[in-house]
TORLUMTI-324436 format. One record per residue: x, z, y of N, C-alpha, C, O in turn; residue number from 0; residue in one letter. Coordinates in steps of 0.2 Angstrom, whole numbers. Each point is the difference from the previous one (the first is absolute). Layout:
N
nX;nZ;nY;caX;caZ;caY;cX;cZ;cY;oX;oZ;oY;num;residu
X;Z;Y;X;Z;Y;X;Z;Y;X;Z;Y;NUM;A
...
END
This chain:
69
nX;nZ;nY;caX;caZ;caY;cX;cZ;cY;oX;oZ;oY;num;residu
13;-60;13;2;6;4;-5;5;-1;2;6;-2;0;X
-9;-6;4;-4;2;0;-2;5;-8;-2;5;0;1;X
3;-8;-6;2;2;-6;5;5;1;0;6;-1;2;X
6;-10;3;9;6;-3;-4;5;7;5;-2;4;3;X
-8;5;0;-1;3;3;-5;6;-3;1;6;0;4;X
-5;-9;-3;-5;4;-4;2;4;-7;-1;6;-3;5;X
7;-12;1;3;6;-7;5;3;5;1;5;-2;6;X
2;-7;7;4;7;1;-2;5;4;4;4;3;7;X
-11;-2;-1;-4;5;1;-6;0;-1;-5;2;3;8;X
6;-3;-11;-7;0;-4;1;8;-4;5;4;1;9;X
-11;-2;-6;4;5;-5;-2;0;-6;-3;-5;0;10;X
2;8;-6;-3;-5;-5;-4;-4;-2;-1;-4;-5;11;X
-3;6;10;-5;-6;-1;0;-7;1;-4;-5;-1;12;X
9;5;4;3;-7;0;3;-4;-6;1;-6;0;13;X
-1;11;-5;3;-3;-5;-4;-6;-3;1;-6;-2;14;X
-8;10;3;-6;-5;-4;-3;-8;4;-4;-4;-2;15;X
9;5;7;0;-5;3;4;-5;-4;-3;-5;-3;16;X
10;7;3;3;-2;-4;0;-4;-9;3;-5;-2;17;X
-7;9;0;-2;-1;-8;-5;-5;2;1;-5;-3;18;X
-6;4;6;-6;-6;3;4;-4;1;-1;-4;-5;19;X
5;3;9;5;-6;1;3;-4;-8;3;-6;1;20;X
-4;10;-7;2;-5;-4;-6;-5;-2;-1;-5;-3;21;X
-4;9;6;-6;-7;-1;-2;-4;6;-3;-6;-1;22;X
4;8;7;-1;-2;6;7;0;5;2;5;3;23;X
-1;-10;-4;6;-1;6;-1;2;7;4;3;4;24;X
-8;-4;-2;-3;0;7;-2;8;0;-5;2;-2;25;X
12;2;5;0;5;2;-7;2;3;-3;6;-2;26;X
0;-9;5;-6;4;6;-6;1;-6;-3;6;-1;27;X
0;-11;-3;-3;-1;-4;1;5;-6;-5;2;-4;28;X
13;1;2;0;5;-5;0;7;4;-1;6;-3;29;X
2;-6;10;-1;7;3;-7;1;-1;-1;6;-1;30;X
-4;-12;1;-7;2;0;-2;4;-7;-3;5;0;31;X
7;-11;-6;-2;3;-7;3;8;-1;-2;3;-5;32;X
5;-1;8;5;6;0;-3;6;3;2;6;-1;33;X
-8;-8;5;-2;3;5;6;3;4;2;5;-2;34;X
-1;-9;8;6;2;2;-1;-3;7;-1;-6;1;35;X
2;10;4;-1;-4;9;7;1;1;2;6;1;36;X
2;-11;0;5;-3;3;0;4;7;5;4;1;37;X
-9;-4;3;1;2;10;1;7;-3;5;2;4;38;X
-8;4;-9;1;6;0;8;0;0;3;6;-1;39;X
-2;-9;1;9;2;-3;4;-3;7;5;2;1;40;X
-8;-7;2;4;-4;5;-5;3;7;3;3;4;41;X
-8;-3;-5;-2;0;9;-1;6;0;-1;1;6;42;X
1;5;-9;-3;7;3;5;3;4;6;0;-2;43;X
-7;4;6;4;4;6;2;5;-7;-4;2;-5;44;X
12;1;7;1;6;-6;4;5;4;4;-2;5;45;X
-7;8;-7;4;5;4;6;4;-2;1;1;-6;46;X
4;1;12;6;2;0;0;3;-10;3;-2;-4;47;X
-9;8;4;2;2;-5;-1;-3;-7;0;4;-5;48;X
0;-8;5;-5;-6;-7;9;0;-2;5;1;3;49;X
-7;-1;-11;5;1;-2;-1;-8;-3;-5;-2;-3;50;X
10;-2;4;2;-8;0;3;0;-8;3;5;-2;51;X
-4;-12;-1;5;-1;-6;5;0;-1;2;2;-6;52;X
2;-2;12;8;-1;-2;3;7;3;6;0;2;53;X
-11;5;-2;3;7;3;3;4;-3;1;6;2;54;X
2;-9;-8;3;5;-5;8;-5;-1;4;1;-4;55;X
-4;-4;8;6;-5;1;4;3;5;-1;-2;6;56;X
8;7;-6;4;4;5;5;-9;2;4;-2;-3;57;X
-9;1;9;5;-6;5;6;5;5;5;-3;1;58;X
-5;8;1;3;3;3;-2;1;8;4;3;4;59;X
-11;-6;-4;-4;-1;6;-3;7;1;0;4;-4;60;X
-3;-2;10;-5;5;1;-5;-5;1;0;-6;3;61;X
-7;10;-7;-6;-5;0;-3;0;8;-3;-5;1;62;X
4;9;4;0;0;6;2;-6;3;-4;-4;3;63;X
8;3;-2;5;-7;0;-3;-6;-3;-2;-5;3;64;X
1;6;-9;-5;-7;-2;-6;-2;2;-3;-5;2;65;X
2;12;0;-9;-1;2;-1;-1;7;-5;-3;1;66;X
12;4;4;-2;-3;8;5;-9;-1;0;-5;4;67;X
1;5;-9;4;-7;-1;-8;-7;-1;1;-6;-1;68;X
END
């Protein structure tokens, strides 16, 4: 879970995480070859105006509403 959370708030630098995994299974081990910290993507506080990956996605939501959700 800790993975599908990082590629879905990662940005392309996750990719090279990805390409290490065809030699290194073990995700955390190819984030290192990638130079890539997993928590920068999962644990940091972001603010209202940070512009997220999927914000070009019209859900029909006000980001307002997402963000007290």
């Amino acid at each position: 879970a800790y993975l599908q959370g990082m590629l879905s708030m990662g940005d392309r630098r996750v990719s090279g995480v990805l390409a290490a995994m065809l030699q290194e299974p073990d995700w955390r081990k190819a984030a290192k070859q990638a130079v890539v910290e997993p928590d920068s993507y999962m644990m940091r506080h972001r603010e209202f105006s940070e512009r997220l990956p999927w914000d070009f996605i019209d859900n029909g939501l006000d980001r307002t509403a997402l963000w007290e959700r």
